[in-house]
C-alpha angles and dihedrals in degrees: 000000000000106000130179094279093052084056103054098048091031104044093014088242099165114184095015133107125226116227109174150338121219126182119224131168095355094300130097124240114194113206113223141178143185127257110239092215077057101054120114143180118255099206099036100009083239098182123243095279094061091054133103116200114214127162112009116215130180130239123193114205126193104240125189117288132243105232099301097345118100122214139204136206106210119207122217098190138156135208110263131223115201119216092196109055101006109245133141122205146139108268126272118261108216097178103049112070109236121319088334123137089217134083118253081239090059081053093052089044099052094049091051091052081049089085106058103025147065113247082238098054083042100056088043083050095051103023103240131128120270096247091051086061102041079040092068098036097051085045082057098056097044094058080045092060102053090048091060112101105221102194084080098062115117101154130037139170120219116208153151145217145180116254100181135348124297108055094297110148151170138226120216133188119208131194110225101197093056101018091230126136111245102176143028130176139155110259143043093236144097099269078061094073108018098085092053094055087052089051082044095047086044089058102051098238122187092218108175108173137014123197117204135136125260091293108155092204092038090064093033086066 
């Protein structure tokens, strides 16, 4: 039986209690509820004492499978009105990245199978759509890129590649010394990669060497 303590090191539900697990349709929800003492204000971060609970909804979040089993968190929360600074608001929802309906754990969990696995064989194995999955792992390397430094890059590879069907393509830029995608953008042309070179020019890098194939606007860039 899942208790507080199995969602928090499970889920990484900090400040919420656990109330009961049911199991529906072969997958696992997990009830939850804010502490009071944990509440907090999203406008002012007013604590639990200065709040005022109103009309309580319900939220259902994606969290990470056992084995083949999915598994939910569902939230049990209430609009919230602030004493202090007068707001009302639904309240915050520290363990579920954004506007997402998955848990920043199911995040954690599908990158990690990312290494191993297709996004297809990913998205059969949790039971979540395609896009969820290419959806999470486009949002990581994003965050992965702007935290490249580019004034260290020395060597980088220039390449395209199809998206879809009917000549549509992307151009990527890879870093050789630490095999990590710096740069994607739509098109094969020169506009593609200008606008990293001028990122690049901005930084100072001392780039020493490019490897691409016999592209004219390639070079022309």
């Amino acid at each position: 039986m899942a208790t507080t303590s199995f969602v928090y090191h499970a889920f990484g539900l900090r400040g919420y209690k656990h109330e009961s697990t049911e199991y529906v349709g072969g997958a696992l929800y997990h009830h939850v509820r804010r502490k009071r003492y944990e509440r907090r204000c999203r406008h002012c971060s007013g604590k639990g004492v200065e709040l005022k609970l109103l009309r309580p909804f319900e939220r259902c979040f994606q969290a990470p499978s056992v084995g083949l089993r999915q598994q939910f968190v569902v939230l049990h929360g209430y609009r919230q009105h602030c004493t202090r600074c007068g707001c009302q608001g639904r309240e915050p929802v520290p363990f579920a990245p954004g506007q997402a309906r998955y848990t920043q754990s199911f995040a954690i969990f599908v990158l990690q199978l990312c290494q191993w696995m297709t996004v297809q064989a990913i998205a059969a194995m949790t039971g979540v759509s395609w896009a969820v999955i290419k959806g999470i792992h486009k949002g990581a390397l994003q965050r992965r890129q702007r935290r490249r430094r580019l004034r260290d890059v020395r060597y980088i590879a220039v390449d395209e590649f199809a998206i879809r069907r009917g000549h549509q393509y992307m151009t990527v830029v890879l870093d050789l010394e630490v095999n990590q995608v710096l740069h994607v953008q739509e098109g094969k042309d020169a506009e593609a990669l200008r606008t990293f070179l001028l990122r690049l020019r901005r930084a100072r890098a001392p780039l020493q060497a490019v490897a691409m194939d016999l592209s004219a606007a390639y070079r022309k860039a």
